[in-house]
C-alpha positions as CSV (number, residue, x, y, z in Angstrom):
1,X,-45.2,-40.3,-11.5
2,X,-46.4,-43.8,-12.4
3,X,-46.0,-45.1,-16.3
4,X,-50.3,-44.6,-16.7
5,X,-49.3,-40.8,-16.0
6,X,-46.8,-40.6,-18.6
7,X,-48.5,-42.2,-20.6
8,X,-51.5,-40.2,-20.7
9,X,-49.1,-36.8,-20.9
10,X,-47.2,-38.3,-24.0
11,X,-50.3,-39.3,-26.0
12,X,-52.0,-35.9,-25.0
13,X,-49.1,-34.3,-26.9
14,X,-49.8,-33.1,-31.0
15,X,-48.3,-35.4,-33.6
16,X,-45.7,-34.5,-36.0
17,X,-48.0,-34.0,-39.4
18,X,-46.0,-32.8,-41.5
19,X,-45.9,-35.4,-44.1
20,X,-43.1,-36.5,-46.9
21,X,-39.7,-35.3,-46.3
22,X,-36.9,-36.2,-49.4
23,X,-34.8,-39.3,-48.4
24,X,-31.6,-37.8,-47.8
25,X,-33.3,-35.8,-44.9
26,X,-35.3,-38.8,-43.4
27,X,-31.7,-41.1,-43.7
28,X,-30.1,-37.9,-41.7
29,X,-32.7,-37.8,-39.1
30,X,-32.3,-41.6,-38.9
31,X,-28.8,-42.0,-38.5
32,X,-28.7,-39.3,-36.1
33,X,-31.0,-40.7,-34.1
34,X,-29.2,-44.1,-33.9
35,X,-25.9,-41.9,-33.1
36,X,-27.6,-40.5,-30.1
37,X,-29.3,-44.1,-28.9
38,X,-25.5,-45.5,-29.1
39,X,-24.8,-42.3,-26.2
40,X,-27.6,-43.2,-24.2
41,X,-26.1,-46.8,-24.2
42,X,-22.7,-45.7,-22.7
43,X,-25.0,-43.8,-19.8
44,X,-26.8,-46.0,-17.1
45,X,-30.4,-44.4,-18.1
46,X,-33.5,-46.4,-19.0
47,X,-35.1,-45.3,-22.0
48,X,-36.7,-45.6,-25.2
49,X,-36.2,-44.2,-28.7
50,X,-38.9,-43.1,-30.7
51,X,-38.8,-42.4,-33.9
52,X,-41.1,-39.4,-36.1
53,X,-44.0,-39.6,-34.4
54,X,-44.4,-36.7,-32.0
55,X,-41.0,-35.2,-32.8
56,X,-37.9,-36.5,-35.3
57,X,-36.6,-38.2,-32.6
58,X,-37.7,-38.4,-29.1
59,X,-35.8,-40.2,-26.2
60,X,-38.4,-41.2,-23.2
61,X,-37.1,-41.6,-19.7
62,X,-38.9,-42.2,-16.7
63,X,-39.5,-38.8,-15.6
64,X,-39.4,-36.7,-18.8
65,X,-39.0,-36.3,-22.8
66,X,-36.3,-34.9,-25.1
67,X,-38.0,-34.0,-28.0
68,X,-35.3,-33.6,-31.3
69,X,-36.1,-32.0,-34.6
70,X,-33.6,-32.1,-37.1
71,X,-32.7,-29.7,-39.7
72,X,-30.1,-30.2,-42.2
73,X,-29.0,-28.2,-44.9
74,X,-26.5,-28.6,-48.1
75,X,-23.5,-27.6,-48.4
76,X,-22.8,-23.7,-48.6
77,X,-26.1,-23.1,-47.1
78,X,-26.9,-19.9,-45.1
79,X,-26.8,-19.9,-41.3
80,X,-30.3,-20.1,-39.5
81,X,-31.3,-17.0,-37.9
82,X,-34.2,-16.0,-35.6
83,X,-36.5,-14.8,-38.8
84,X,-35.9,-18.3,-40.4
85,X,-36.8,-20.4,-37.3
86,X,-39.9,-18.1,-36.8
87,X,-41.4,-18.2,-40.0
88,X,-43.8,-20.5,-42.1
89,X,-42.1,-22.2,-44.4
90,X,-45.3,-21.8,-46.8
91,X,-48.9,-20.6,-46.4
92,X,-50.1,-23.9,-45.9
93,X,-47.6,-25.5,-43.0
94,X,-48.9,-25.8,-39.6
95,X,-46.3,-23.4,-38.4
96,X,-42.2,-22.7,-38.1
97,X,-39.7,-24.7,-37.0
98,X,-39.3,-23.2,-33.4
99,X,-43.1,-23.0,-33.1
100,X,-44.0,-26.8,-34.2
101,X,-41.1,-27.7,-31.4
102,X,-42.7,-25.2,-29.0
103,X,-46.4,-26.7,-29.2
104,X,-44.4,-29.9,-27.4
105,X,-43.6,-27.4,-24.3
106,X,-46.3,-28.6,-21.7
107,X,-45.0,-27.3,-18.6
108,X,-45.1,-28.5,-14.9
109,X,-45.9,-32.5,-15.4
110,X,-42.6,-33.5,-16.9
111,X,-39.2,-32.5,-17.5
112,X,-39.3,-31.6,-21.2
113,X,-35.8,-30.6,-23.3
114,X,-36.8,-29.4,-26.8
115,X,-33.8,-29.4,-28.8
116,X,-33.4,-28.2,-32.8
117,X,-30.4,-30.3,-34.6
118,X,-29.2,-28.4,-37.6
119,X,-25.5,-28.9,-39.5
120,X,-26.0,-25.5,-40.0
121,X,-24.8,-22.7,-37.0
122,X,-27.0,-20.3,-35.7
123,X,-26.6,-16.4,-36.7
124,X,-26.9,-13.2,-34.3
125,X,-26.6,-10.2,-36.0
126,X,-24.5,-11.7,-38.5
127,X,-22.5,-13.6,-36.0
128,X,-22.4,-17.4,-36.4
129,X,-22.9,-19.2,-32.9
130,X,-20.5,-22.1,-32.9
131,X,-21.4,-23.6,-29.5
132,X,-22.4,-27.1,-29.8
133,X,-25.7,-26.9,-28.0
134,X,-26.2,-23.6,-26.3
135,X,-29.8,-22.2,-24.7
136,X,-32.1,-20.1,-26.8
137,X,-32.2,-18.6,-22.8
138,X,-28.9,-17.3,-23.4
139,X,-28.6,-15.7,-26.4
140,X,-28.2,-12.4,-26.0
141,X,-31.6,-10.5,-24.8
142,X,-32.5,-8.5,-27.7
143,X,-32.2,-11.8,-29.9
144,X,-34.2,-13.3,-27.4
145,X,-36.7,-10.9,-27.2
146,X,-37.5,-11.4,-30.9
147,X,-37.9,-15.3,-30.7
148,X,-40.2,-14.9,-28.1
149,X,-42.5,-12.4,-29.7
150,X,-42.8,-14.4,-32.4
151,X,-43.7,-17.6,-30.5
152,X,-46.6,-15.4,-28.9
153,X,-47.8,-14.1,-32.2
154,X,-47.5,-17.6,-33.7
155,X,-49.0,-19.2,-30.7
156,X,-51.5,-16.6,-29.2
157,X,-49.7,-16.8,-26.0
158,X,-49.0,-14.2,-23.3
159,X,-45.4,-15.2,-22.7
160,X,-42.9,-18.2,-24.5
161,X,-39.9,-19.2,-21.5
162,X,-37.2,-20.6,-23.5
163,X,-35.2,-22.4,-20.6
164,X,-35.5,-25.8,-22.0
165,X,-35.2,-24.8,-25.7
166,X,-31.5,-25.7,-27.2
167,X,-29.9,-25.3,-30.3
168,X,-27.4,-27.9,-31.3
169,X,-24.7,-27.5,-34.3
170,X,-23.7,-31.0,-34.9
171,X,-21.6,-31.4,-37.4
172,X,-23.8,-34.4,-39.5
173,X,-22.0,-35.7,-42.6
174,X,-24.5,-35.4,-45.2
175,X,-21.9,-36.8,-48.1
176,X,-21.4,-40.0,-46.5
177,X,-23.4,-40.3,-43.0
178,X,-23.3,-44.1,-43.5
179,X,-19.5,-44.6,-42.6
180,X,-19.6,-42.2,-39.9
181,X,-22.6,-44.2,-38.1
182,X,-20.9,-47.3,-38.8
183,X,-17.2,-45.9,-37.6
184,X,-19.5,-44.6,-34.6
185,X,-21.4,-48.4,-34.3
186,X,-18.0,-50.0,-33.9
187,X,-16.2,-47.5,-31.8
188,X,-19.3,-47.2,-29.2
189,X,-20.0,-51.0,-29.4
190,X,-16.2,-51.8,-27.7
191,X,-17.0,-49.1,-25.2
192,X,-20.6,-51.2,-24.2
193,X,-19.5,-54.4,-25.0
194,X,-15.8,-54.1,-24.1
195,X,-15.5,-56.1,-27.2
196,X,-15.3,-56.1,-30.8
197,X,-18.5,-56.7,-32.7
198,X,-18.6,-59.9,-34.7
199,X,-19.6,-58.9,-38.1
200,X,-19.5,-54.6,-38.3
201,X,-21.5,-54.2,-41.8
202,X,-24.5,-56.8,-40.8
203,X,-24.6,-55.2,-37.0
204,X,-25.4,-51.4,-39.1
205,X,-27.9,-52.8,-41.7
206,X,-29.4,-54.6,-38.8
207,X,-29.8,-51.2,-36.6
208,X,-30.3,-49.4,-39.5
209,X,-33.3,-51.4,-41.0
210,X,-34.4,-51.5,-37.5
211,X,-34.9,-48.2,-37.1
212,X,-36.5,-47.8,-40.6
213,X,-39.4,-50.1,-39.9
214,X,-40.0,-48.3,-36.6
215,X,-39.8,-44.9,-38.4
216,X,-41.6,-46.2,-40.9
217,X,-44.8,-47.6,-39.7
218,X,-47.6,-45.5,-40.0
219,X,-50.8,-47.3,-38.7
220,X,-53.3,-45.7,-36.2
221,X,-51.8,-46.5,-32.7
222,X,-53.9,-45.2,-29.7
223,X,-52.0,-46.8,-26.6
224,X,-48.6,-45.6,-25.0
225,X,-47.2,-49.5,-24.8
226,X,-48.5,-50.2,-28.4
227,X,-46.8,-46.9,-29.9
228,X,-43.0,-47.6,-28.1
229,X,-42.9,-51.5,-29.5
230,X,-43.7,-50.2,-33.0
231,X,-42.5,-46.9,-33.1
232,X,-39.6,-47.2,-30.9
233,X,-36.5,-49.0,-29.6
234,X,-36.4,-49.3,-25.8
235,X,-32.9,-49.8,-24.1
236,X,-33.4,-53.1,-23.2
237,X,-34.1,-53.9,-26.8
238,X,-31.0,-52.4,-28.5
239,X,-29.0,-53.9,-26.0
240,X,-30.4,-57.6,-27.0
241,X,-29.6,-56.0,-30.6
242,X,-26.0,-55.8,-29.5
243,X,-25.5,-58.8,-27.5
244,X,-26.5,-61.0,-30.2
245,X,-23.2,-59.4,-32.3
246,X,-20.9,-59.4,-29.5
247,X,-18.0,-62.4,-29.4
248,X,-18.3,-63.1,-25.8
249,X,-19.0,-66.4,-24.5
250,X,-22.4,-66.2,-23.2
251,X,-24.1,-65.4,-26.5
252,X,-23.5,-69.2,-27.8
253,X,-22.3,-67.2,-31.2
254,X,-19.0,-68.1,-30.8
255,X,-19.2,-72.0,-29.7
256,X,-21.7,-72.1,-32.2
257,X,-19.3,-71.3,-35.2
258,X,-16.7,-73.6,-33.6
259,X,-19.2,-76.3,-33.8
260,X,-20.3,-75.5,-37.1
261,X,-16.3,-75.7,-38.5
262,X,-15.8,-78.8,-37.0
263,X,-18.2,-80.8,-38.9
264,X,-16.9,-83.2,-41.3
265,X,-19.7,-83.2,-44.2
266,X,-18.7,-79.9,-46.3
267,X,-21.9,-79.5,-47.3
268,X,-23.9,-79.8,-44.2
269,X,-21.1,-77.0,-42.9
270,X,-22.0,-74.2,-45.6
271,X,-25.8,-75.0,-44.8
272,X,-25.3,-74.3,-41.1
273,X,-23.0,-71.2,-41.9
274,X,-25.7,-70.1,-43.8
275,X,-28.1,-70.5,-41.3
276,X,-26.4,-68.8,-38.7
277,X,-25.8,-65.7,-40.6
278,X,-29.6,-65.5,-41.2
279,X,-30.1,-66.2,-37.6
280,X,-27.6,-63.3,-36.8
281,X,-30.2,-61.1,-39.1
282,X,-33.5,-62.3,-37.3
283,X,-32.6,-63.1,-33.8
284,X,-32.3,-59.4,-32.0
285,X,-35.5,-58.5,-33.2
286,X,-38.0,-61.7,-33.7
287,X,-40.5,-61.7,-30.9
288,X,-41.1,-65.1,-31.4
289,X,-37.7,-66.5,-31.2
290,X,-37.0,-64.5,-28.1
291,X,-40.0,-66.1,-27.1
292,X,-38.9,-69.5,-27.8
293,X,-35.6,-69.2,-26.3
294,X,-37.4,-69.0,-23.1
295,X,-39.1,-71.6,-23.4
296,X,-36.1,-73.7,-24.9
297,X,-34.0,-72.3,-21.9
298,X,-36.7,-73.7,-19.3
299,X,-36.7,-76.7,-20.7
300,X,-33.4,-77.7,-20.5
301,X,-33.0,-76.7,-16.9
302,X,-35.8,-79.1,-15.9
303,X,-34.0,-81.6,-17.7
304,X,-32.4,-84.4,-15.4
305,X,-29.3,-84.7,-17.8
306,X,-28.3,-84.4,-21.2
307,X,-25.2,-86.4,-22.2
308,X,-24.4,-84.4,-25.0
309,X,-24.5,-81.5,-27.0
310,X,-26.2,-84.1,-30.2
311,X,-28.1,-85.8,-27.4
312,X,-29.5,-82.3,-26.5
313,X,-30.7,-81.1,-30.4
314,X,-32.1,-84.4,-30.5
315,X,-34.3,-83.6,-27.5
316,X,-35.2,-80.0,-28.5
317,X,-35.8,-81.3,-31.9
318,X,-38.9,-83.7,-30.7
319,X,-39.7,-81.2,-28.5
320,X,-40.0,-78.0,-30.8
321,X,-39.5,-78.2,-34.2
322,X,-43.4,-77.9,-35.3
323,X,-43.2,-75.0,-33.2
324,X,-41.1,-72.8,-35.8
325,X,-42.9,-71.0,-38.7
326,X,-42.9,-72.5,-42.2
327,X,-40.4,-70.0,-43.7
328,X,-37.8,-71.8,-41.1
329,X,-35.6,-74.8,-42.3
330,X,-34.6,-77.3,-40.6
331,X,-30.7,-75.9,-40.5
332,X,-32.3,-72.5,-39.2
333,X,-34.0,-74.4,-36.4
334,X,-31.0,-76.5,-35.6
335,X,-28.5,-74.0,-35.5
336,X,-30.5,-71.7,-33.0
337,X,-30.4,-74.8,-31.1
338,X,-27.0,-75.3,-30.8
339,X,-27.0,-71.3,-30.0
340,X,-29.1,-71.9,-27.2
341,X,-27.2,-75.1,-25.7
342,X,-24.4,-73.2,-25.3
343,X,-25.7,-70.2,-23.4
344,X,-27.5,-72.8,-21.2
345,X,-23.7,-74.0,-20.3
346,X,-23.1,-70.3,-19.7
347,X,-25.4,-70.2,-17.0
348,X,-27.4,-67.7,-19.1
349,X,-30.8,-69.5,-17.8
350,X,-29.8,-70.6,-14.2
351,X,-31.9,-67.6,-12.8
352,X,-34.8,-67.6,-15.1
353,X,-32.5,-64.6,-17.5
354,X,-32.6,-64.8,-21.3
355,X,-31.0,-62.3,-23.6
């Protein structure tokens, strides 16, 4: 199907309405979510994250949605069963669990996985399920049987298929999720990059913050393209997000801080340390700058020659330094210079390629 189609299938779909959640539960769903982004990077799909707007977390691929709702619970808490999943929590919600995820089941346009993420395991006649994602298709009949009744009475339907409803038991660490997802960050990060990440703790708040602003926002969107840029992360994106932490060559990180130590002037060399960590903060995720760095990039490659790497900030100094907003100093704007000369020795621009 073309993108207009899936567009008009996803928007067509209800919205997740179910307001405040405590802040323990929202950092779970979050951190989950960045856990499964980080396996979609180690696959060779296309796709984009979104993050509580139709579903907890949704993953969008070409042909098809995964829809995830999360459900954690304390410690010592009580196994989910059928009755629990099928139940209002209160008089006043929309519905249950299983039937909110349900209502997301439009069949026959797209491939559609609903999934429910829970810490907890599911229970079958008093038997805990431990399979890590199993079917609601195959439980045993009778259980069901009783799911799919419910779904029908919930729903007024005739009939509820549950061949692309799952339940997963992941085992989320509600005590200290934070050093999992950053053990997970690093670990996944070699496996992408096959290289180590150049500063761990600001690549997580990075991510992390990341994802909280896209969570986060809450203003009217009516347009498929609009609702992915500020509601979710699209591969392309995250992998920018990475790049710009990786020590390789072509990100210009690496010469950069080379450049930086070799100054003389001890002052002017805390300055532009300074400036490069907040450029490490900004970078993966300013539209503008990317936007720039194009422009920078072409620049350079229609220049004749440059003689050096202080001939060439000179240049882009005349050139585009009103350009940057207020809030940028002239170390900020120098130092994504030097960034930026040194991918353009990489070759990073020969081919019209940024980031």
């Amino acid at each position: 199907m073309k993108q207009v189609d899936r567009s008009a299938y996803y928007m067509d779909l209800p919205h997740d309405l179910s307001g405040s959640r405590s802040k323990n539960r929202f950092r779970a769903e979050l951190l989950w979510g960045i856990c499964k982004m980080l396996d979609l990077m180690e696959s060779d799909k296309e796709f984009a994250v979104v993050f509580d707007y139709v579903c907890d977390i949704e993953v969008h691929f070409e042909n098809g949605f995964e829809f995830y709702q999360i459900k954690t619970q304390g410690n010592n808490a009580y196994a989910f069963t059928y009755r629990s999943l099928t139940r209002k929590a209160s008089k006043n919600a929309e519905g249950s669990i299983l039937g909110k995820l349900f209502k997301l089941n439009k069949r026959g346009e797209r491939e559609i996985k609903l999934v429910l993420v829970s810490n907890v395991p599911y229970s079958c006649n008093g038997k805990k399920i431990d399979d890590e994602i199993m079917c609601f298709s195959a439980f045993p009949e009778t259980e069901t049987e009783k799911i799919q009744n419910a779904l029908c009475e919930e729903l007024g339907l005739s009939e509820a298929s549950l061949s692309n409803m799952f339940y997963l038991h992941t085992d989320i660490n509600l005590r200290d999720p934070e050093l999992e997802v950053q053990g997970k960050i690093v670990v996944s990060f070699e496996r992408i990059k096959h290289c180590e990440p150049m500063n761990p703790r600001a690549l997580y708040r990075l991510i992390v913050d990341t994802v909280s602003d896209r969570a986060c926002y809450e203003f009217p969107i009516t347009d498929y393209e609009t609702l992915v840029q500020k509601k979710g992360i699209t591969r392309e994106e995250f992998d920018y997000i990475l790049e710009c932490h990786s020590i390789s060559e072509k990100t210009g990180i690496k010469q950069t801080q080379k450049y930086i130590e070799s100054m003389s002037d001890v002052k002017a060399k805390k300055t532009y340390k300074k400036a490069l960590a907040n450029l490490l903060q900004i970078f993966p995720t300013n539209r503008l700058l990317k936007d720039l760095e194009k422009d920078i990039g072409s620049f350079l490659l229609n220049q004749p020659q440059i003689a050096s790497i202080e001939k060439a900030i000179d240049l882009l100094t005349d050139r585009f330094h009103s350009v940057f907003p207020i809030e940028f100093s002239n170390a900020d704007k120098t130092v994504f210079y030097i960034v930026i000369i040194y991918r353009f020795e990489e070759g990073v621009y020969d081919n019209g390629n940024d980031l």
